[in-house]
PDB file of the backbone (N, CA, C, O) and the ligand in Angstrom, with CONECT records:
HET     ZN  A 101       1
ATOM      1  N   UNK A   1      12.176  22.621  -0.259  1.00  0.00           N
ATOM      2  CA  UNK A   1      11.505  21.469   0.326  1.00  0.00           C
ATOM      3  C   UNK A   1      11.749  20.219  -0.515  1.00  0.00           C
ATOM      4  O   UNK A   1      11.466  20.208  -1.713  1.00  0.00           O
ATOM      5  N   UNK A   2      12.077  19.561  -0.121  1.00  0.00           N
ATOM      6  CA  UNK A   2      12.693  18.426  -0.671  1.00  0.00           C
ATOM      7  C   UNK A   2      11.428  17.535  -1.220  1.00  0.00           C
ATOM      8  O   UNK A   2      10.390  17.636  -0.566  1.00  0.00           O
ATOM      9  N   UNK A   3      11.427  16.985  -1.948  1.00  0.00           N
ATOM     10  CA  UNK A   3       9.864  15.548  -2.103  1.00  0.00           C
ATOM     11  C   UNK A   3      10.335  14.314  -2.432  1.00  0.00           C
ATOM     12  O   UNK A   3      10.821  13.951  -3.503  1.00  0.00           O
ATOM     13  N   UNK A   4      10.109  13.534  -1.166  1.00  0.00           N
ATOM     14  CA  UNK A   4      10.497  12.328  -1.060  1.00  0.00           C
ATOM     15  C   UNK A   4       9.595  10.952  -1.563  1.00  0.00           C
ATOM     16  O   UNK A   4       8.589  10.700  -0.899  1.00  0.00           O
ATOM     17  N   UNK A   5       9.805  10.396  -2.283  1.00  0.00           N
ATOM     18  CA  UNK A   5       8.867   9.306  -2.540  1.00  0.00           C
ATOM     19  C   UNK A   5       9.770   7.828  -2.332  1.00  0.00           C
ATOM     20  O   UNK A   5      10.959   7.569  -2.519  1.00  0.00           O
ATOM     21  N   UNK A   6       8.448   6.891  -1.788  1.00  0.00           N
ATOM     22  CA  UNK A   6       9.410   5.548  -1.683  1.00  0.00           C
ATOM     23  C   UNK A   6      10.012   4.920  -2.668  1.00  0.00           C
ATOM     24  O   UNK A   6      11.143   4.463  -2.506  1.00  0.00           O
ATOM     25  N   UNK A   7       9.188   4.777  -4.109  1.00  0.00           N
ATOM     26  CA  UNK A   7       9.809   4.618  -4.864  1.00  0.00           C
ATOM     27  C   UNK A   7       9.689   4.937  -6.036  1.00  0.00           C
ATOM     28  O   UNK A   7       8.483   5.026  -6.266  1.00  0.00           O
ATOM     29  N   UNK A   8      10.500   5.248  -7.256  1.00  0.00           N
ATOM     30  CA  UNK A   8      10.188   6.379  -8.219  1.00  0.00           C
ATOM     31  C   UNK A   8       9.955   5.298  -9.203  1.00  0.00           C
ATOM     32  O   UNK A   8      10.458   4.179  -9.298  1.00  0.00           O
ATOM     33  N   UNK A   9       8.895   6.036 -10.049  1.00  0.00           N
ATOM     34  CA  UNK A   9       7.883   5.375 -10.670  1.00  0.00           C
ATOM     35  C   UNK A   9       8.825   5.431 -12.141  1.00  0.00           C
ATOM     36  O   UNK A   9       9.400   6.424 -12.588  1.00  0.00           O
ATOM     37  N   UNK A  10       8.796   4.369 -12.593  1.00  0.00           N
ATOM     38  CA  UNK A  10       9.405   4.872 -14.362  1.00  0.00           C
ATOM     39  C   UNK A  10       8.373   5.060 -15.062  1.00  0.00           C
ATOM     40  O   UNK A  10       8.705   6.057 -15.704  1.00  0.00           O
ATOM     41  N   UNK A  11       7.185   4.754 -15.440  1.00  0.00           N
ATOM     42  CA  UNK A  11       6.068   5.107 -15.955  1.00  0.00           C
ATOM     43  C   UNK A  11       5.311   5.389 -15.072  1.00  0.00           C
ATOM     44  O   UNK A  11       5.051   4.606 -14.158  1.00  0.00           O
ATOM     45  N   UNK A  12       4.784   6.638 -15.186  1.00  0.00           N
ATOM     46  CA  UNK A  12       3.588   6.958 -14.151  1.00  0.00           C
ATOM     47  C   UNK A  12       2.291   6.229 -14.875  1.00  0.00           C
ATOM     48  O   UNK A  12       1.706   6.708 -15.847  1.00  0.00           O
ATOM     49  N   UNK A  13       1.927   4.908 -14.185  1.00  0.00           N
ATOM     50  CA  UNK A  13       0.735   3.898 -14.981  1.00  0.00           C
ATOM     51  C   UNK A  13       0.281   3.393 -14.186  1.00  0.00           C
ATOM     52  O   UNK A  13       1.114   2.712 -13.586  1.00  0.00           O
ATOM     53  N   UNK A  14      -1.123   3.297 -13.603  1.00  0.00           N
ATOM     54  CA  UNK A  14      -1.298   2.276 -12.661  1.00  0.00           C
ATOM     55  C   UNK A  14      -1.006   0.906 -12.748  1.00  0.00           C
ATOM     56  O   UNK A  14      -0.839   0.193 -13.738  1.00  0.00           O
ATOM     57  N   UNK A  15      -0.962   0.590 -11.227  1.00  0.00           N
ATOM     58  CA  UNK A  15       0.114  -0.917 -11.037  1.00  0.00           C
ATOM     59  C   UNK A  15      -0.861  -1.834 -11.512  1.00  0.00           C
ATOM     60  O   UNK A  15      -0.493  -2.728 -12.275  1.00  0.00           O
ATOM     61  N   UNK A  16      -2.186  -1.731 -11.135  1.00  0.00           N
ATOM     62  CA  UNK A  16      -3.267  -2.274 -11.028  1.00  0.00           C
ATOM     63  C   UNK A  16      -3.935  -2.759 -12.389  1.00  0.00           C
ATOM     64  O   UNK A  16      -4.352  -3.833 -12.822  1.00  0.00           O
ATOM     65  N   UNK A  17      -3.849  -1.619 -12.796  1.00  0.00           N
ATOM     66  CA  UNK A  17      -4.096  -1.964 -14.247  1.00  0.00           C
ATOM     67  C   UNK A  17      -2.999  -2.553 -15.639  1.00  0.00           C
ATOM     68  O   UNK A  17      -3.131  -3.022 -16.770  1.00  0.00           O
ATOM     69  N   UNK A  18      -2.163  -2.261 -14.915  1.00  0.00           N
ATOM     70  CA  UNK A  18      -0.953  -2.665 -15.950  1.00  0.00           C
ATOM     71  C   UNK A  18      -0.834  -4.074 -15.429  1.00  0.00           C
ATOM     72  O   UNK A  18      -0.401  -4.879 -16.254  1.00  0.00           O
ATOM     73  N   UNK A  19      -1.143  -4.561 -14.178  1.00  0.00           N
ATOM     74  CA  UNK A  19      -0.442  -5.946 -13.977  1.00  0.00           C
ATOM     75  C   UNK A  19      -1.559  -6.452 -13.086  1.00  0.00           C
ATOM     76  O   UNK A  19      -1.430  -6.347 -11.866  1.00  0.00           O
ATOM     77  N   UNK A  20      -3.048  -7.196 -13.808  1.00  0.00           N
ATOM     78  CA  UNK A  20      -3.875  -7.544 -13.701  1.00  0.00           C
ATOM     79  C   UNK A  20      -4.473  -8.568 -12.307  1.00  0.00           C
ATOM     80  O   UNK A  20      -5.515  -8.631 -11.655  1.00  0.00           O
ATOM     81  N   UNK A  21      -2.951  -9.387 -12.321  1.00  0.00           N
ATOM     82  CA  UNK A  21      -2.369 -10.127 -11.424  1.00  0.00           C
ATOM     83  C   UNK A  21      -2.362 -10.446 -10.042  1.00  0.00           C
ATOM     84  O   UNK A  21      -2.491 -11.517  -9.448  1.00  0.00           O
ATOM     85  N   UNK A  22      -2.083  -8.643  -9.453  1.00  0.00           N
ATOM     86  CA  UNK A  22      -1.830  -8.227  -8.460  1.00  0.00           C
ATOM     87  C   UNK A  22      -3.228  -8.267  -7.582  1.00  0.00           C
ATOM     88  O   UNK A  22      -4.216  -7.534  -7.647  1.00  0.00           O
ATOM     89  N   UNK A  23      -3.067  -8.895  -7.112  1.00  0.00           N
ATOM     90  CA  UNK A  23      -3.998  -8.960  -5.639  1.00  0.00           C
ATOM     91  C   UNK A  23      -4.197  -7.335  -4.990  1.00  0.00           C
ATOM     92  O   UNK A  23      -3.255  -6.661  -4.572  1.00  0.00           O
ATOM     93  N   UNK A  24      -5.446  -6.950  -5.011  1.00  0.00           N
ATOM     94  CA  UNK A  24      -5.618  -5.988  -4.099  1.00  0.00           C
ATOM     95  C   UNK A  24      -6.471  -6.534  -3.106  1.00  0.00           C
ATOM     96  O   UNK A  24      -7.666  -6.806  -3.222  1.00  0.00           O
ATOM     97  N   UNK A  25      -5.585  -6.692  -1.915  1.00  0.00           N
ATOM     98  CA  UNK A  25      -6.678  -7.069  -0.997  1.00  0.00           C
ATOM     99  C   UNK A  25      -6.242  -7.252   0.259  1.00  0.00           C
ATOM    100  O   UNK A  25      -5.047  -7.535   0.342  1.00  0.00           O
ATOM    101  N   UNK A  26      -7.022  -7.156   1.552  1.00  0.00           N
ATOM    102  CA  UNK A  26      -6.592  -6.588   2.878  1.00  0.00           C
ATOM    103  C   UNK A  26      -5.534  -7.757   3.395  1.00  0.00           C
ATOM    104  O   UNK A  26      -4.590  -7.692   4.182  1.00  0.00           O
ATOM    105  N   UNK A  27      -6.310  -9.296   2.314  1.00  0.00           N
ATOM    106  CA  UNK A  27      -5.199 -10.601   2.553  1.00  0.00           C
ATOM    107  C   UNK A  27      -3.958 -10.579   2.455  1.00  0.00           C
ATOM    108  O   UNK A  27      -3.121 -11.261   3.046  1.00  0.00           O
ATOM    109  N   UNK A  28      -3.810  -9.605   1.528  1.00  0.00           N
ATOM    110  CA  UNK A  28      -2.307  -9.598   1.151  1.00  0.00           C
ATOM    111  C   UNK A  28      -1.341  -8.290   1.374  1.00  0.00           C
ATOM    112  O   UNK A  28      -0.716  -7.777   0.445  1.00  0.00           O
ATOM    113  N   UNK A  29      -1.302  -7.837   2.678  1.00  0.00           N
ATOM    114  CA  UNK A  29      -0.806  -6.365   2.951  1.00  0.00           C
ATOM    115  C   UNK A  29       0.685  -6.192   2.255  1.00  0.00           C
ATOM    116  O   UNK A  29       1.261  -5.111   2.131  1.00  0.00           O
ATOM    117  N   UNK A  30       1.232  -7.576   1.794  1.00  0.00           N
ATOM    118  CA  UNK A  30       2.635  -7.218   1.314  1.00  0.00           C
ATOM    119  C   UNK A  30       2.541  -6.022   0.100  1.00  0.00           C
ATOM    120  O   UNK A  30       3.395  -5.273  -0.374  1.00  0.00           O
ATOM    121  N   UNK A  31       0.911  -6.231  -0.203  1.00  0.00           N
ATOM    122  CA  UNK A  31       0.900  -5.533  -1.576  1.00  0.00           C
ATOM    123  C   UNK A  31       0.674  -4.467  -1.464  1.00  0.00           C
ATOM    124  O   UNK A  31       1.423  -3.623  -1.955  1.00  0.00           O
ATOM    125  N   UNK A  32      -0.649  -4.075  -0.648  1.00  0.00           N
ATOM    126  CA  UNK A  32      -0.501  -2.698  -0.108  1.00  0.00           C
ATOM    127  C   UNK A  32       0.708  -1.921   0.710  1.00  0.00           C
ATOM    128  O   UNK A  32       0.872  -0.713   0.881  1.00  0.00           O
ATOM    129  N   UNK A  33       1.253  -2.704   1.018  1.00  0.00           N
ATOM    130  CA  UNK A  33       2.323  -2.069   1.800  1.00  0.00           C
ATOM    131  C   UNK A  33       3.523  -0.805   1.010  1.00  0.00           C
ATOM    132  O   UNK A  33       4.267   0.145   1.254  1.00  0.00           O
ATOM    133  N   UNK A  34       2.964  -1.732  -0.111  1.00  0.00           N
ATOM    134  CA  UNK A  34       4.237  -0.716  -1.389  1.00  0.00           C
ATOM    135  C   UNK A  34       3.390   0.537  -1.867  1.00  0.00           C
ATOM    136  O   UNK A  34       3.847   1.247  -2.762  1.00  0.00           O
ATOM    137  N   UNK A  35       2.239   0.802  -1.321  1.00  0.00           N
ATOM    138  CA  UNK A  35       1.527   1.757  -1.197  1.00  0.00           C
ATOM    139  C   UNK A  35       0.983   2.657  -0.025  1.00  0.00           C
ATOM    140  O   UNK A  35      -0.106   3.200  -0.211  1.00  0.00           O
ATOM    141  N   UNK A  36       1.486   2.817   0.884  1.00  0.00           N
ATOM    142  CA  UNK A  36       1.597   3.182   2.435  1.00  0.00           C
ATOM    143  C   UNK A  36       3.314   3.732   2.417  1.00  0.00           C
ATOM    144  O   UNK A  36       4.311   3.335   1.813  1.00  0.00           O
ATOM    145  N   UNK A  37       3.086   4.712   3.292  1.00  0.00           N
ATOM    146  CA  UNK A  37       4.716   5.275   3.736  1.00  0.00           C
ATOM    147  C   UNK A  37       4.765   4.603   4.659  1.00  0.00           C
ATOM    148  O   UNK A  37       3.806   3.861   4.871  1.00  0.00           O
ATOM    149  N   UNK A  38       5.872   4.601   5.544  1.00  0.00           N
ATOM    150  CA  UNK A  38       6.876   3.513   6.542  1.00  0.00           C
ATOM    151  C   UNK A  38       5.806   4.223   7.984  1.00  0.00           C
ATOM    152  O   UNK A  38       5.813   3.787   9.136  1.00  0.00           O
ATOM    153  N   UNK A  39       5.069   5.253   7.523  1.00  0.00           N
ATOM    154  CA  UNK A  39       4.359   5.120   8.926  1.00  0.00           C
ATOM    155  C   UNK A  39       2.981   4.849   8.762  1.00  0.00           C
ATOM    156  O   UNK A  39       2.119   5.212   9.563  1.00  0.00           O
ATOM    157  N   UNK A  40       2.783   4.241   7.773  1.00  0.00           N
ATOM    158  CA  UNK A  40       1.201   3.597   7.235  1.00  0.00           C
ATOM    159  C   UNK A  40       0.790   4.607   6.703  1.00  0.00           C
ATOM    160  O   UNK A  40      -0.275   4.161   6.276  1.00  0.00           O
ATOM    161  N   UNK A  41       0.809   5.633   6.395  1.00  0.00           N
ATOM    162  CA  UNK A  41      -0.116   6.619   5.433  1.00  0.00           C
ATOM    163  C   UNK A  41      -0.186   5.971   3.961  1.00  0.00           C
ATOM    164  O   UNK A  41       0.609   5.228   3.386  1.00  0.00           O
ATOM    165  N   UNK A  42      -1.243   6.437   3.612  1.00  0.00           N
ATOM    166  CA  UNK A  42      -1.411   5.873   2.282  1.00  0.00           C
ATOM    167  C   UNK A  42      -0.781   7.126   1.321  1.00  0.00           C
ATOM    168  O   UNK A  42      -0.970   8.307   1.613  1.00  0.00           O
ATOM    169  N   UNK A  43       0.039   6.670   0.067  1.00  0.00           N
ATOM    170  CA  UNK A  43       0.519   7.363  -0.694  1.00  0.00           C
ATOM    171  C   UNK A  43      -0.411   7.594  -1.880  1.00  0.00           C
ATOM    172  O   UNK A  43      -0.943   6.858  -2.710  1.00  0.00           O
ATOM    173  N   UNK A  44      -0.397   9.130  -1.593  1.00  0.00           N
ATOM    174  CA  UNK A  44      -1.244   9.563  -3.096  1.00  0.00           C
ATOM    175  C   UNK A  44      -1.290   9.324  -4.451  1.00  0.00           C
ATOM    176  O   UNK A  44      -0.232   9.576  -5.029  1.00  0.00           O
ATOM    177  N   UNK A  45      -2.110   8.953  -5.072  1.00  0.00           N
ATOM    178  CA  UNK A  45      -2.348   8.162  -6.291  1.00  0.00           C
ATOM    179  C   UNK A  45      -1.149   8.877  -7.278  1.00  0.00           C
ATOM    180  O   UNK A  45      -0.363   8.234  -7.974  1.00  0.00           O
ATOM    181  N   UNK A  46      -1.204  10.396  -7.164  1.00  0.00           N
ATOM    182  CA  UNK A  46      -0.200  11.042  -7.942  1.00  0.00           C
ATOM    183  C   UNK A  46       0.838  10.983  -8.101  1.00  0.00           C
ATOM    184  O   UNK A  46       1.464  11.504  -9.024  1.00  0.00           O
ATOM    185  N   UNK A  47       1.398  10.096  -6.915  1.00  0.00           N
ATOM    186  CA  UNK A  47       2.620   9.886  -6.766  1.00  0.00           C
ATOM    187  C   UNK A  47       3.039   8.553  -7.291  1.00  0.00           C
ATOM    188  O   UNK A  47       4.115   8.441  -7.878  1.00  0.00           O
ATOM    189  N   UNK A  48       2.169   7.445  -7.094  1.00  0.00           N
ATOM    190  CA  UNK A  48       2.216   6.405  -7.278  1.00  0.00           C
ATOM    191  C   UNK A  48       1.913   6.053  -8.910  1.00  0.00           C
ATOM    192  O   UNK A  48       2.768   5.451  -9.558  1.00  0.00           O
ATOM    193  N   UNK A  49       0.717   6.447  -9.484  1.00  0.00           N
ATOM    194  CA  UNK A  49       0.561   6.979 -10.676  1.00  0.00           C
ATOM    195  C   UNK A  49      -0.908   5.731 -10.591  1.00  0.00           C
ATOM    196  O   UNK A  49      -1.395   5.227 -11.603  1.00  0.00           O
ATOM    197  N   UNK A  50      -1.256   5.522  -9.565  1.00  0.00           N
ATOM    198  CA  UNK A  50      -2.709   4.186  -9.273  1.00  0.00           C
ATOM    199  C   UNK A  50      -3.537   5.547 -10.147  1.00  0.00           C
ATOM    200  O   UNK A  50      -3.221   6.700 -10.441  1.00  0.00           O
ATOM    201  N   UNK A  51      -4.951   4.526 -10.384  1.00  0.00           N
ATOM    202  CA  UNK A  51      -5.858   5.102 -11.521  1.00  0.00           C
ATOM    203  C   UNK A  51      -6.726   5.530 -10.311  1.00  0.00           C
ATOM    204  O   UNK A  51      -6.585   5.100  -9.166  1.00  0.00           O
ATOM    205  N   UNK A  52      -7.734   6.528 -10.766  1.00  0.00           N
ATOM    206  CA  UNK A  52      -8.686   6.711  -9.680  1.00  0.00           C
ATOM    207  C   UNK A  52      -9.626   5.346  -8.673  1.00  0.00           C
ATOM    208  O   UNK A  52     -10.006   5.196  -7.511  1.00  0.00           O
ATOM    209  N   UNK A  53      -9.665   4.592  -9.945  1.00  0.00           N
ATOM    210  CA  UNK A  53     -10.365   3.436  -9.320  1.00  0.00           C
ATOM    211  C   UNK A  53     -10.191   2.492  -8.674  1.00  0.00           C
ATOM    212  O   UNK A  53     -10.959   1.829  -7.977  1.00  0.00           O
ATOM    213  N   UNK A  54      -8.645   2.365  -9.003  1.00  0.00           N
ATOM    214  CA  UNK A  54      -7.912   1.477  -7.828  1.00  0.00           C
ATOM    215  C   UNK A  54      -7.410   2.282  -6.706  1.00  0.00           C
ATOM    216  O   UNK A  54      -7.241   1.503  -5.768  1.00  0.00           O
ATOM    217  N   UNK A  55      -7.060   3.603  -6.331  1.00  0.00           N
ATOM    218  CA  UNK A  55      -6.397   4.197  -5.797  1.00  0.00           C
ATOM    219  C   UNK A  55      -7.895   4.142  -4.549  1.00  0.00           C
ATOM    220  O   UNK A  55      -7.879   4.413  -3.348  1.00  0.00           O
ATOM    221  N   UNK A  56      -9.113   3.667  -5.464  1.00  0.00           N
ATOM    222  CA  UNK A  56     -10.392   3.952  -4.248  1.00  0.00           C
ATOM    223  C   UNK A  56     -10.554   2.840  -3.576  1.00  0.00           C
ATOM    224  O   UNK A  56     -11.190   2.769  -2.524  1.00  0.00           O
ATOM    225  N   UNK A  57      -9.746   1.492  -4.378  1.00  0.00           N
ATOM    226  CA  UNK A  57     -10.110   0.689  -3.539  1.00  0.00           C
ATOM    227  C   UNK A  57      -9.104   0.236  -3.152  1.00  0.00           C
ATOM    228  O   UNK A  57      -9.273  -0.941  -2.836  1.00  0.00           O
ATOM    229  N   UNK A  58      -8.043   0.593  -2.999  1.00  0.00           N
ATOM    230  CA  UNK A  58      -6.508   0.409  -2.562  1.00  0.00           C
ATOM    231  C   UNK A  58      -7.199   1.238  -1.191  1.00  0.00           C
ATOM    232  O   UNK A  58      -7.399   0.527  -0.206  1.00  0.00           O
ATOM    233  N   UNK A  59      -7.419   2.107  -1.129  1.00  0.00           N
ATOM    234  CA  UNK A  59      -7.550   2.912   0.213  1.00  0.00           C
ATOM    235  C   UNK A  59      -8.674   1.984   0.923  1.00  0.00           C
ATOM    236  O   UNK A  59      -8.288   1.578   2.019  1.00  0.00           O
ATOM    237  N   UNK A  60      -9.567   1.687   0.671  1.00  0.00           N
ATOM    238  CA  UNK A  60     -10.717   0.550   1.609  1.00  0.00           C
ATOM    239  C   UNK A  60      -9.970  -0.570   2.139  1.00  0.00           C
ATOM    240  O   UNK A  60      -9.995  -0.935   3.314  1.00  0.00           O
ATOM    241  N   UNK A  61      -9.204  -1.174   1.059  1.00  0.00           N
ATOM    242  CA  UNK A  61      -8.270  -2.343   1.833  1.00  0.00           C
ATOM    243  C   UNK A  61      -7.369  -2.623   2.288  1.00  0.00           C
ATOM    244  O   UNK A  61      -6.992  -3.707   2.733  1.00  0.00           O
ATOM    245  N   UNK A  62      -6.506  -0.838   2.183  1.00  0.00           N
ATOM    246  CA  UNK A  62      -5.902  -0.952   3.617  1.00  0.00           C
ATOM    247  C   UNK A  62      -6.284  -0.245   4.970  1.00  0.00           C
ATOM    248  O   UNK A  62      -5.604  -0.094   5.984  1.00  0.00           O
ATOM    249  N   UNK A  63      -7.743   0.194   4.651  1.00  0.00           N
ATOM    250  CA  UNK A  63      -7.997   0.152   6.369  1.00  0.00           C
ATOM    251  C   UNK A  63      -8.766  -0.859   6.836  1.00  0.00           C
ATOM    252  O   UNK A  63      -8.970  -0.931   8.048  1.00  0.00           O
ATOM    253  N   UNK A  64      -9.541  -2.190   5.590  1.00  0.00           N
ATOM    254  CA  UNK A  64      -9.292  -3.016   6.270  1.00  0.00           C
ATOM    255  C   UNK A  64      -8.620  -3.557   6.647  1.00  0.00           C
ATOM    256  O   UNK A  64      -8.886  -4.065   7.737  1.00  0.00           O
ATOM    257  N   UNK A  65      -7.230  -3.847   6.004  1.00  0.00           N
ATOM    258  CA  UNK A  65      -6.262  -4.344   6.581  1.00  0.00           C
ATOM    259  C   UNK A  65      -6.020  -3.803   8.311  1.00  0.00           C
ATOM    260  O   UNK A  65      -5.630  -4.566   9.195  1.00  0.00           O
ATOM    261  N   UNK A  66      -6.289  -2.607   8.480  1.00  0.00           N
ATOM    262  CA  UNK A  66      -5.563  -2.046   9.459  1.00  0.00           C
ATOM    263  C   UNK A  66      -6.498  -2.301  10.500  1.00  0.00           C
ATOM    264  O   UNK A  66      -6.039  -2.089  11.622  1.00  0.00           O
ATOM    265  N   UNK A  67      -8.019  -2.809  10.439  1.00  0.00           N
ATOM    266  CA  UNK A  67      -8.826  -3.314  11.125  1.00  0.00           C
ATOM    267  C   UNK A  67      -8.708  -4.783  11.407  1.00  0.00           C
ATOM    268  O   UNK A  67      -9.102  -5.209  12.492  1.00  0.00           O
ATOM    269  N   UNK A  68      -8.216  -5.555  10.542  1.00  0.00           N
ATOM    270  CA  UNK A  68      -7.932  -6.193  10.970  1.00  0.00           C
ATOM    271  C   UNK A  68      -6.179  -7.150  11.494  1.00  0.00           C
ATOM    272  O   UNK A  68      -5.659  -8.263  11.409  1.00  0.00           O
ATOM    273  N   UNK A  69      -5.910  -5.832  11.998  1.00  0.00           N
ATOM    274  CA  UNK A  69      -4.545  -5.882  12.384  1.00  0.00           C
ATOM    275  C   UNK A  69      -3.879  -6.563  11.487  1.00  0.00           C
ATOM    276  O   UNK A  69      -3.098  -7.338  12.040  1.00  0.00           O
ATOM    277  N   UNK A  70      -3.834  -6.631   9.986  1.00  0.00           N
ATOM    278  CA  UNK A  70      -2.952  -7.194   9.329  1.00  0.00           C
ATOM    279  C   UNK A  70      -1.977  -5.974   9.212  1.00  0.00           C
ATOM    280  O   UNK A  70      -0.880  -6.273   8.741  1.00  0.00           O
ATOM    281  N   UNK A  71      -2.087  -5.174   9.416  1.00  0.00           N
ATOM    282  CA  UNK A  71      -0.889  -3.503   8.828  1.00  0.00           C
ATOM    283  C   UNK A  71      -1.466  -2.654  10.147  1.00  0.00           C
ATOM    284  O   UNK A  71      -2.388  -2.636  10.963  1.00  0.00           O
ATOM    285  N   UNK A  72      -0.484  -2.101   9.830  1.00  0.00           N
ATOM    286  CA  UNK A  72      -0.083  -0.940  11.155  1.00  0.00           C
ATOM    287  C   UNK A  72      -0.270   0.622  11.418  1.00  0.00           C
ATOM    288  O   UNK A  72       0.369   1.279  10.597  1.00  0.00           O
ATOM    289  N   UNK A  73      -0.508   0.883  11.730  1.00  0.00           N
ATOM    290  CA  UNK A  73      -0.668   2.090  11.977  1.00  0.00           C
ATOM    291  C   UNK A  73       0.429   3.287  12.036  1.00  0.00           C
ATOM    292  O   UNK A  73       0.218   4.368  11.485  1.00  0.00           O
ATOM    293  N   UNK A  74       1.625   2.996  12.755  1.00  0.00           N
ATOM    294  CA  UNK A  74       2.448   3.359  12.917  1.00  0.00           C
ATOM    295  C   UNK A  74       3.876   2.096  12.666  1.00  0.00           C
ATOM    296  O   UNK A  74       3.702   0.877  12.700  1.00  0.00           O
ATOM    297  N   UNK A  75       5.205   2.775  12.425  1.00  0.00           N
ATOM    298  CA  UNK A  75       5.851   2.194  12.148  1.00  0.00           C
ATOM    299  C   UNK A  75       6.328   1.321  13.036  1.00  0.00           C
ATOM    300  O   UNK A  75       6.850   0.308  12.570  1.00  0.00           O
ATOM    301  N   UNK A  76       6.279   1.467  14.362  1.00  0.00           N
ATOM    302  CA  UNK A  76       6.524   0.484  15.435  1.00  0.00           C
ATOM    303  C   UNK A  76       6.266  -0.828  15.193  1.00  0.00           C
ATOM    304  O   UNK A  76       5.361  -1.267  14.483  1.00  0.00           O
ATOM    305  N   UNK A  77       7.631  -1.860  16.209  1.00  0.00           N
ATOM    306  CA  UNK A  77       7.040  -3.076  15.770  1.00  0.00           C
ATOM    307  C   UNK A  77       6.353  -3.851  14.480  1.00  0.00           C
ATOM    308  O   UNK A  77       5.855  -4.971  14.364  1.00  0.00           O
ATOM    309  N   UNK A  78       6.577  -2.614  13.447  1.00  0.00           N
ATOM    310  CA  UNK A  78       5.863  -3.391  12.426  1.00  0.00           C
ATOM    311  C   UNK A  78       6.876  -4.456  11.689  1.00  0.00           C
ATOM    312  O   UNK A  78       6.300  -4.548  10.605  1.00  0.00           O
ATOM    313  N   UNK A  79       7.732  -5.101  11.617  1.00  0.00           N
ATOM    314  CA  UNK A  79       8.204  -6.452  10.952  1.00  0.00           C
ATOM    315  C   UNK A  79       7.657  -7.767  11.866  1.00  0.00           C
ATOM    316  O   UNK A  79       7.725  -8.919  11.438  1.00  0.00           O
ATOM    317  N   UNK A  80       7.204  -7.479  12.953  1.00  0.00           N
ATOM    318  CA  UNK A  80       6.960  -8.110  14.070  1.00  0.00           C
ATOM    319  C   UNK A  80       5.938  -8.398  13.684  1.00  0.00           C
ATOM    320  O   UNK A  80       5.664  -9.591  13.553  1.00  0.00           O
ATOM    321  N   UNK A  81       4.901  -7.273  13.326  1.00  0.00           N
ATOM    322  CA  UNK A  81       3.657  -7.889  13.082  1.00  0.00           C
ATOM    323  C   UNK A  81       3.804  -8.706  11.753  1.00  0.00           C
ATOM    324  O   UNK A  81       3.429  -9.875  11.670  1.00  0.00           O
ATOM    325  N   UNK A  82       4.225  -8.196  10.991  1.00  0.00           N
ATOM    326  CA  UNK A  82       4.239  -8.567   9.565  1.00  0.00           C
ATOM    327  C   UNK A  82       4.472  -9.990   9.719  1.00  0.00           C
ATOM    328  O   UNK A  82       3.546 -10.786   9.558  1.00  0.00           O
ATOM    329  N   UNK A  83       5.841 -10.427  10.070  1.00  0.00           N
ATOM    330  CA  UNK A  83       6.078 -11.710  10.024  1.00  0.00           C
ATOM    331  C   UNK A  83       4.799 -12.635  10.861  1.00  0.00           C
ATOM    332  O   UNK A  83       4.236 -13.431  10.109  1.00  0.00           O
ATOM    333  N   UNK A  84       4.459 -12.627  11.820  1.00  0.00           N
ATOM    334  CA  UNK A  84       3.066 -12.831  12.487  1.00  0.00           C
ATOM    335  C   UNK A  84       2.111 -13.145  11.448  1.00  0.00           C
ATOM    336  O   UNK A  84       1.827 -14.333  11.299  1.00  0.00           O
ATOM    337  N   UNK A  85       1.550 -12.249  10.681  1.00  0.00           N
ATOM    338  CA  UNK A  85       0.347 -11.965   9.826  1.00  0.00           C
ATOM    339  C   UNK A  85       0.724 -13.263   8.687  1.00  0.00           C
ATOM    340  O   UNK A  85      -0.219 -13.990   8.374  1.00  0.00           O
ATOM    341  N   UNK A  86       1.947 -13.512   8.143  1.00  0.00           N
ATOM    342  CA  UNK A  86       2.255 -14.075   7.186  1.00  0.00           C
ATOM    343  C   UNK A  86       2.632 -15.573   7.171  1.00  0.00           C
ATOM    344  O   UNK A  86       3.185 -16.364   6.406  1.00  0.00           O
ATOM    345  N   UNK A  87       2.027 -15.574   8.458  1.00  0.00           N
ATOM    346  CA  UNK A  87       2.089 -17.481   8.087  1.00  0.00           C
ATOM    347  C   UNK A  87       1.160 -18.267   7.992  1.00  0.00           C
ATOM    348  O   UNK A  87       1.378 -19.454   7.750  1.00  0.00           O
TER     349      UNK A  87
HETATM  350 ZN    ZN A 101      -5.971   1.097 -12.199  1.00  0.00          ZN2+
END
């Protein structure tokens, strides 16, 4: 069985905590997005190497995001929306 990840981590460290910076928030789905697979699932902290505490609130803001149609559900149409959401 093969294990595919989007993208391979060189330090397994959370993003969140290493780079203070970073916006977590439903405003900014570009960011969550690098945390979601290409069909919106959210990617497990283990994989990603997010800390428990962001990985809890990484998951709240992207289903707000997904409530409020900023991110998708499925991969359809999604650059469509994206570009939409981002102006
Ligand atoms: Zn963290």
């Amino acid at each position: 069985m093969s294990f595919k990840k989007k993208f391979a981590p060189r330090r397994k460290y959370c993003r969140f905590c290493e780079n203070p910076e970073i916006l977590l928030d439903y405003k900014h789905p570009e960011v969550l997005n690098d945390f979601v697979t290409d069909r919106g699932k959210i990617i497990a902290s283990r994989i990603t190497g997010t800390c428990a505490k962001h990985q809890r609130a990484l998951t709240r803001e992207v289903k707000r995001a997904r409530q409020m149609a900023l991110m998708f559900y499925t991969a359809t149409h999604s650059t469509d929306v994206l570009k939409k959401s981002r102006v």
